[in-house]
C-alpha positions in Angstrom: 1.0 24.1 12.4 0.8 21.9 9.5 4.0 20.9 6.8 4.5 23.5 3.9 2.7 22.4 0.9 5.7 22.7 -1.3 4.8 19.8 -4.0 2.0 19.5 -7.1 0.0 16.9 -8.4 -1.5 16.9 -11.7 -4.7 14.8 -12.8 -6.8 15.0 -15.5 -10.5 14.1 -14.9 -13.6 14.1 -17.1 -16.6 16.5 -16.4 -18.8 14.1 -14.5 -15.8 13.0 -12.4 -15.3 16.5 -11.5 -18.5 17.1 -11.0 -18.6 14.0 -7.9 -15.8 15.2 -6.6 -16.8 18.7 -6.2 -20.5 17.8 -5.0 -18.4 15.3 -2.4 -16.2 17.7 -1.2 -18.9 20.4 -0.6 -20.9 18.4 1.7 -17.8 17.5 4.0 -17.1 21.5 3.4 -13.6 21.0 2.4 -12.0 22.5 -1.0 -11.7 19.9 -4.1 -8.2 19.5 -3.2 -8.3 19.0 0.2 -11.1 16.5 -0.5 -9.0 14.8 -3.5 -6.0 14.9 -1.1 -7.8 13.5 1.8 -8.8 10.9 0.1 -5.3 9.7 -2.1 -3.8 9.6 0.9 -7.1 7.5 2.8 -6.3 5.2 0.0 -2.6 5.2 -0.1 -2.5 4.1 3.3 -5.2 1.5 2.6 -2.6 0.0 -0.2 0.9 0.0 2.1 -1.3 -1.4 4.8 -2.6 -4.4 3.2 1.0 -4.7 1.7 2.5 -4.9 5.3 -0.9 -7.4 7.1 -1.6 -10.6 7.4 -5.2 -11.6 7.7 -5.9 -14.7 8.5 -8.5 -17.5 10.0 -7.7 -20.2 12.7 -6.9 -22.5 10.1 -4.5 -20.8 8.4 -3.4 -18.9 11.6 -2.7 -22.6 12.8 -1.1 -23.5 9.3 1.5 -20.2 9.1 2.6 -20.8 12.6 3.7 -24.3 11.7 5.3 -23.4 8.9 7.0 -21.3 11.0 8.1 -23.1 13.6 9.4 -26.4 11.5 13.5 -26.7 10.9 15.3 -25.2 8.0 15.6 -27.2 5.4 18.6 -26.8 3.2 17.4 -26.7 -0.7 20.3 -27.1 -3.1 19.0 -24.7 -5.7 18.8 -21.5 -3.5 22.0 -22.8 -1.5 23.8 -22.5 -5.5 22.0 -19.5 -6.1 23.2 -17.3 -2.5 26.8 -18.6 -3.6 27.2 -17.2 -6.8 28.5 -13.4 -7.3 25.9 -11.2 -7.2 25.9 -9.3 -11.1 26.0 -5.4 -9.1 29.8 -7.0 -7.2 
């Protein structure tokens, strides 16, 4: 059983953009707003995903892992800055 549907969302679209849709969503046989739904949420994960993954080659694979694995370094700015009184205290 699927979650209750208990939310809206509102768009606007012009005619030909309604028109895309529509034509898309008929040929997967889905409703325009399962189709539009499907698909905001296809893309919403696309977005969080690349927010959250690293893609890299061997070079810089080989270049973050270093950077990783060298010592702290103190740097006076940041240690001033982490002292101070955060403005929200």
């Amino acid at each position: 059983m699927s979650p209750a549907k208990d939310s809206r969302i509102y768009l606007r679209a012009s005619a030909s953009q309604t028109t895309l849709i529509r034509r898309a969503a008929e040929v997967q046989r889905k409703s325009m707003s399962e189709f539009v739904l499907d698909s905001a949420c296809r893309s919403a994960e696309s977005a969080l995903y690349d927010l959250r993954t690293i893609r890299l080659d061997e070079r810089g694979w080989a270049q973050f892992t270093a950077a990783l694995d060298r010592d702290a370094r103190v740097v006076p700015e940041l240690q001033e800055l982490f002292n101070e009184k955060a403005p929200w205290d």
